[in-house]
N, C-alpha and C positions, 0 to 999 in steps of 0.2 A: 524454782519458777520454770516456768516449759514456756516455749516460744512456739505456735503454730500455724504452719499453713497449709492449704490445701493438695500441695506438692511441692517438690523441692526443687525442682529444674523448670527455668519461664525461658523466653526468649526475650532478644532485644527489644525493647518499646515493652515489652509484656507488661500491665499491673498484677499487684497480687496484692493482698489484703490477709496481714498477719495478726494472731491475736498470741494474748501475754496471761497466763493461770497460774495460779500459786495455790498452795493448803499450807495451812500449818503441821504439826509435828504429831498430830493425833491423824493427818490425815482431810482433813477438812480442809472447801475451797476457803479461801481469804479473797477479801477486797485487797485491789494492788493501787493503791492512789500515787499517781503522776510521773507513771511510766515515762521516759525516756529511751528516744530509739539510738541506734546508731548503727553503722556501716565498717566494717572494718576496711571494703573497699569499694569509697565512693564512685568509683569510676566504673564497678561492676556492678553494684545496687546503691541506687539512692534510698533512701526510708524517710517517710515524711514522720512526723508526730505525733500522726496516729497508728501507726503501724503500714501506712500504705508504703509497697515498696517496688519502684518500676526496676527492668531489667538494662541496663545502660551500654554495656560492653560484654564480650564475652570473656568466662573467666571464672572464679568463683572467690563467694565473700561469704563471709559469718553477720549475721545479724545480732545485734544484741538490746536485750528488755533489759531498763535497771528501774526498782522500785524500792529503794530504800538498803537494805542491804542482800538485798537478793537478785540473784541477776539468770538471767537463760538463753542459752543462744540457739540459732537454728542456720545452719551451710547452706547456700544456696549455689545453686553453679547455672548462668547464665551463655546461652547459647547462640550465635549467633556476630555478626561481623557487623560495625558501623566504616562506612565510604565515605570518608569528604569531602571537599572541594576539593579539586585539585588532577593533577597529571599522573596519568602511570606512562612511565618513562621508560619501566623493565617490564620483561613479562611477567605475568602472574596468573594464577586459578583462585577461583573463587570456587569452593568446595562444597556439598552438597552438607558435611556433616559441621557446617558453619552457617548452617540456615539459621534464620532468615537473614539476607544478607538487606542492609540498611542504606541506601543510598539516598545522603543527606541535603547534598546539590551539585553540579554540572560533573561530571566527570571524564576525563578528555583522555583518550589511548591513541597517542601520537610521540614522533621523537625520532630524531637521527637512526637509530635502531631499529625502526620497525617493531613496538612493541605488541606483544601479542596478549590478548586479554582472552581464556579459556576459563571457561566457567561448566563445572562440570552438568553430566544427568543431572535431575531431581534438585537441584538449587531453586529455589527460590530468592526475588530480587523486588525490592520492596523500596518504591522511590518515594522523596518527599515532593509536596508541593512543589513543580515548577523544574524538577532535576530533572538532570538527563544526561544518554551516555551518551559521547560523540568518540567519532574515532576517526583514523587521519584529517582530523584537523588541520587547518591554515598549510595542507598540502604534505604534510609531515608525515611517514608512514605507521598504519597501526593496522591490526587483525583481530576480527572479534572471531573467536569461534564459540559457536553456543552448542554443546554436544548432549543434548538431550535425547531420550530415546523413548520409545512407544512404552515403555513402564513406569520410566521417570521422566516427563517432561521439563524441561527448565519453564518457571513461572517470570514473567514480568507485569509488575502489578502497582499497584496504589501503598501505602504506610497507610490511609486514612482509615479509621474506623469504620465509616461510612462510604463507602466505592463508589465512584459518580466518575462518568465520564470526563476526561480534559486536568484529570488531577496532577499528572505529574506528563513532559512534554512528549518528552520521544527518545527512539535509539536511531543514532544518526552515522549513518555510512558515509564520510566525505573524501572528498579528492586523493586525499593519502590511501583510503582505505588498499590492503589490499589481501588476497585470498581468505575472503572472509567468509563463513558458513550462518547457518541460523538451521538448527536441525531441531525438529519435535520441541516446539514452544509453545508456549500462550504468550500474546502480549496486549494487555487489556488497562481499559480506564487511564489513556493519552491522549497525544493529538491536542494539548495546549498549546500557546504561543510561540514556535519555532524561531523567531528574528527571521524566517526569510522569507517571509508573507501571509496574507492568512488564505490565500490560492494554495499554497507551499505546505499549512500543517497536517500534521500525521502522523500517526506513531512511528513510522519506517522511516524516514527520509533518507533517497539514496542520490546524491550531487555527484558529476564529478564526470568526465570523457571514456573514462575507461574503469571505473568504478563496477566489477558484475558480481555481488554473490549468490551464494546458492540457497534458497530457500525450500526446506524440503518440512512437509508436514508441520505446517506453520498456521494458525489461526491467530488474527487478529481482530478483537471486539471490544467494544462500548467506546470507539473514540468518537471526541469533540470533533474529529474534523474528518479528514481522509484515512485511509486504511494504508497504504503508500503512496509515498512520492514520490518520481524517480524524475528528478532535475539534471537539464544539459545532454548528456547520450548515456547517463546511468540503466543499469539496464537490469534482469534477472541471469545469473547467469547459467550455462547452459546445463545443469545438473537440477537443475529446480521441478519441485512439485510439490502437487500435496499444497496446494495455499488455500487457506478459508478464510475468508473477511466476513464479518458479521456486523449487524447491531452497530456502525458507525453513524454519524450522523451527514456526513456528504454520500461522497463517492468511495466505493474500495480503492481504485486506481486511478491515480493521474502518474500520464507517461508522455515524453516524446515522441511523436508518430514512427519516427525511423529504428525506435525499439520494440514496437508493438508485438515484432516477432517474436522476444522472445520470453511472452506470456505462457507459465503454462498450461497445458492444455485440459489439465484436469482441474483445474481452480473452481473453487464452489464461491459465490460471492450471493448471501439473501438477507434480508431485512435490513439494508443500508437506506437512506435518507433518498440519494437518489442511485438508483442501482444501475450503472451507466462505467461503465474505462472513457474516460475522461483523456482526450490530447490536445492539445491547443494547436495542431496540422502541421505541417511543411513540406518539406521534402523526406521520398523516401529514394532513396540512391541507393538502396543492395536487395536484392534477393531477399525476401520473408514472405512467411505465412503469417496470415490472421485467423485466430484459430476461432470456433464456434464455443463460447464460456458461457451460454443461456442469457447473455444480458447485451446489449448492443455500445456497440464504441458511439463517443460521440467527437466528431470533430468542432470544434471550436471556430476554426477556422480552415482557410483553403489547402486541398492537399493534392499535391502534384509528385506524378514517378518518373521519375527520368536519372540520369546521371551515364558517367564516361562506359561503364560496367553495363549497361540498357537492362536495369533491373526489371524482375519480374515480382510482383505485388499479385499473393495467389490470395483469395478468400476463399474460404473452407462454406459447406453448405452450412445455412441456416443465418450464416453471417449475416447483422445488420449495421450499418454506417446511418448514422443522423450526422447531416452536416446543419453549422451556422447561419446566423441570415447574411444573404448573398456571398455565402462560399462556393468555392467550385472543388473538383475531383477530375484533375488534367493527367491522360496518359502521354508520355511522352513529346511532350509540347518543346521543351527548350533542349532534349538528348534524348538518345534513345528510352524505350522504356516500354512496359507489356502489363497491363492487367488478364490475369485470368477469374474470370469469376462464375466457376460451375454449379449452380445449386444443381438441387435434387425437388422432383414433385412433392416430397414431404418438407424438406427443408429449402427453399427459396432464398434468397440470398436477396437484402432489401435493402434500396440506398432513398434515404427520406429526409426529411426534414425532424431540426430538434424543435422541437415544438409542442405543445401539450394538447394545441388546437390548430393543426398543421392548415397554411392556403396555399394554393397554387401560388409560385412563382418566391416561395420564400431563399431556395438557393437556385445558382446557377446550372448546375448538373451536373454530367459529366462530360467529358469534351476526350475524342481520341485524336491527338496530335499528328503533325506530319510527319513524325519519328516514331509513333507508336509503330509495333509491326503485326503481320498477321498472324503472330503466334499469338494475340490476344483475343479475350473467348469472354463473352457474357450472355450466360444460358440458365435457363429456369429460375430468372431473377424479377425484380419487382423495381421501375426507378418512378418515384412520382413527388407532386411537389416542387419541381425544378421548373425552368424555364424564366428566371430572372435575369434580367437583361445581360451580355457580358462583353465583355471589350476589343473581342477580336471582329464584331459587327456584322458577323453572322447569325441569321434567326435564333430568336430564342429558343430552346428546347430542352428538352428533359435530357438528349443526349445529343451532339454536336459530334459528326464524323467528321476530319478536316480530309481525309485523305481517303483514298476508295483503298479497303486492306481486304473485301471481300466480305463474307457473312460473319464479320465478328457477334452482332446480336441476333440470337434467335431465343425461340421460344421463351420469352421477354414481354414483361407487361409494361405498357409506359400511358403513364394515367396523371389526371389534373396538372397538368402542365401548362404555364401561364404562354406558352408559345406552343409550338408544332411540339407532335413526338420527341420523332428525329430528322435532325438539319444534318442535310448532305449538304457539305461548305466547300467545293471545291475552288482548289485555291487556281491563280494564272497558270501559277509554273507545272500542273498536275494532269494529266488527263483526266475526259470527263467520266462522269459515277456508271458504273455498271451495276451495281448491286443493289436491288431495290428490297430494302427493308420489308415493306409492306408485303411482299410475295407470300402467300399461303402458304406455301412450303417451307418458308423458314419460321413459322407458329410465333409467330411477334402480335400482338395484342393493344390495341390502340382504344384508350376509354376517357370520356371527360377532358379533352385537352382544348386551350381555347383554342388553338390553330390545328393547322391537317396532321393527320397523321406522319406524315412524312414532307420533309419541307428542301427548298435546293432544289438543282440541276438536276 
């Protein structure tokens, strides 16, 4: 009797469909009636009854046909790692020539230790419904390093036959995490139910205060939800490039506004759901750059610069900021603080409304505080939109100067503004305004506003 299949070596999850032939003694085929399969090693091949045999573990097993007293076998050697539930506690490598690697549900790389999880080039990682790796979990330390390279990428991906976005959760960088890498990957068909909101899912999720890794030549596509998350002051950390988010269904990025800088600058982010770096505002206290990524941040809500340090908040040309309804963008209001914001005739620098069908007076604008200083600069920008009401009880406008710092805005459009342009608000304690916006010479641009161009002392 002879036992065949189509090849001898499957992979985990693999099927394979064996058949069973006999001749008699002259040479001729025979009918085989009521073959019996079996496995020498169930745990490497199962064999169903009809010959079907999936790949279970890696390893290798003999298959064997019995029909009466003839019997045939045929070696099979299955390839391939199954991950279970469960903690790695010591370090370990998940190896390229153990492909496909099988991860069957949650897998957590945390532990007194600091476990390190290295998974080499060219591995491929094959999640079931609903898994997902987490690492420094409940604070505990762990290290992913993903060492792929531009030959061999490391894949993370779907078990399903059929690939569909949101199939298996995410790789999750938390609190513990620490010197973690992610180098030349794919990580596609995530972004299910995280437990920490459905704001929060993502294939990346990065939590944590001091959580930063490096993300270098990293594409992530077809998620259920966001492309990253970076929760609390998670951040990228400073060796990062090369990120491409694709084909998700929200956003590529949602970040804390106080990490915004450290995006990198070459990121391609196209055909997302809404093609937007998502922050929900607050405070930025240090020093950064917002860099130009072709698609515009959107503040969620209010964002104010200040802090003990009187940071500086630089935007790069072409930059665009959409704020919330009735959000504002405070320079140096409660501590020092300095925006610089230089467009270029070709690239302008635009602070608007998020909106699909933008009116006047949907955010408050921008306001330069009595701490901003005159190292602050907004030139060949665009601010319109603004002028909803705000609480210091200063005219409405697209931009509010509280304090005269000199020609911080020039050549400067400020249009559809539900109040004045700009409101010169001089306060008691200040001398009165010298510097008149409106002056030809400083090329400022007053269009559609309901009130004057220039408002205040």
């Amino acid at each position: 009797m002879t036992v065949a299949g189509s090849k001898n070596t499957l992979a985990v999850n693999e099927v394979l469909v064996l058949t069973a032939s006999g001749r008699d003694s002259s040479g001729q085929p025979v009918v085989l009636d009521d073959v019996i399969w079996s496995s020498s090693e169930a745990s490497v091949v199962r064999v169903e009854r009809d010959g079907t045999v999936t790949g279970m573990g890696a390893g290798t097993a003999t298959v064997t046909a019995a029909s009466g007293n003839k019997r045939g076998n045929l070696t099979l050697t299955v390839r391939g790692a199954i991950h279970r539930h469960g903690s790695i506690l010591t370090s370990e490598t998940w190896r390229e020539v153990d492909n496909p690697h099988i991860v069957l549900d949650d897998i957590v790389v945390a532990g007194p230790g600091t476990p390190v999880l290295t998974i080499e080039a060219g591995s491929i990682i094959r999640l079931e419904h609903g898994a997902s790796i987490e690492v420094g979990y409940g604070g505990e330390g762990g290290t992913l390093r993903v060492q792929g390279t531009a030959e061999k990428p490391v894949t993370f991906t779907t078990n399903a036959d059929s690939p569909a976005p949101g199939q298996w959760q995410g790789v999750y960088l938390l609190e513990g995490t620490t010197s973690s890498n992610i180098s030349h990957a794919v990580v596609e068909y995530c972004g299910s139910n995280s437990g920490y909101g459905a704001a929060s899912d993502a294939c990346i999720i990065v939590s944590g205060n001091t959580v930063r890794p490096n993300f270098q030549d990293v594409t992530i596509q077809h998620s259920a939800s966001q492309g990253i998350t970076f929760i609390y002051e998670g951040a990228f950390g400073s060796n990062s490039r090369g990120l491409t988010v694709t084909d998700v269904a929200t956003s590529p990025i949602s970040m804390g506004v106080n990490q915004l800088g450290s995006l990198p600058g070459d990121s391609v982010f196209k055909t997302n759901g809404r093609n937007v770096i998502r922050s929900p505002g607050g405070q930025v206290d240090r020093s950064q750059t917002w860099v130009n990524v072709g698609v515009p941040y959107v503040m969620e809500d209010s964002v104010y610069v200040d802090g003990a340090t009187t940071p500086t908040l630089t935007l790069s040309p072409g930059v665009t900021l959409r704020f919330g309804r009735l959000s504002y963008f405070e320079i140096g209001t409660g501590e020092g603080g300095n925006l610089r914001a230089e467009g270029t005739a070709e690239a302008p620098i635009t602070l608007t409304a998020d909106a699909e069908f933008p009116m006047s007076g949907h955010w408050q604008g921008l306001a330069f505080g009595e701490m901003a200083t005159a190292a602050s600069k907004l030139t060949q920008a665009v601010v319109e939109y603004g002028g909803a009401p705000a609480s210091d009880g200063h005219p409405n406008a697209n931009v509010r100067v509280i304090v005269d710092k000199g020609p911080l805005i020039t050549q400067t459009t400020l249009r559809h503004s539900m109040g004045c342009g700009i409101t010169r608000a001089k306060t008691p304690n200040y001398d009165t305004f010298t510097t008149d916006f409106t002056a030809p010479s400083l090329g400022n641009v007053f269009s559609d506003n309901s009130g004057p161009a220039q408002c205040g002392p």
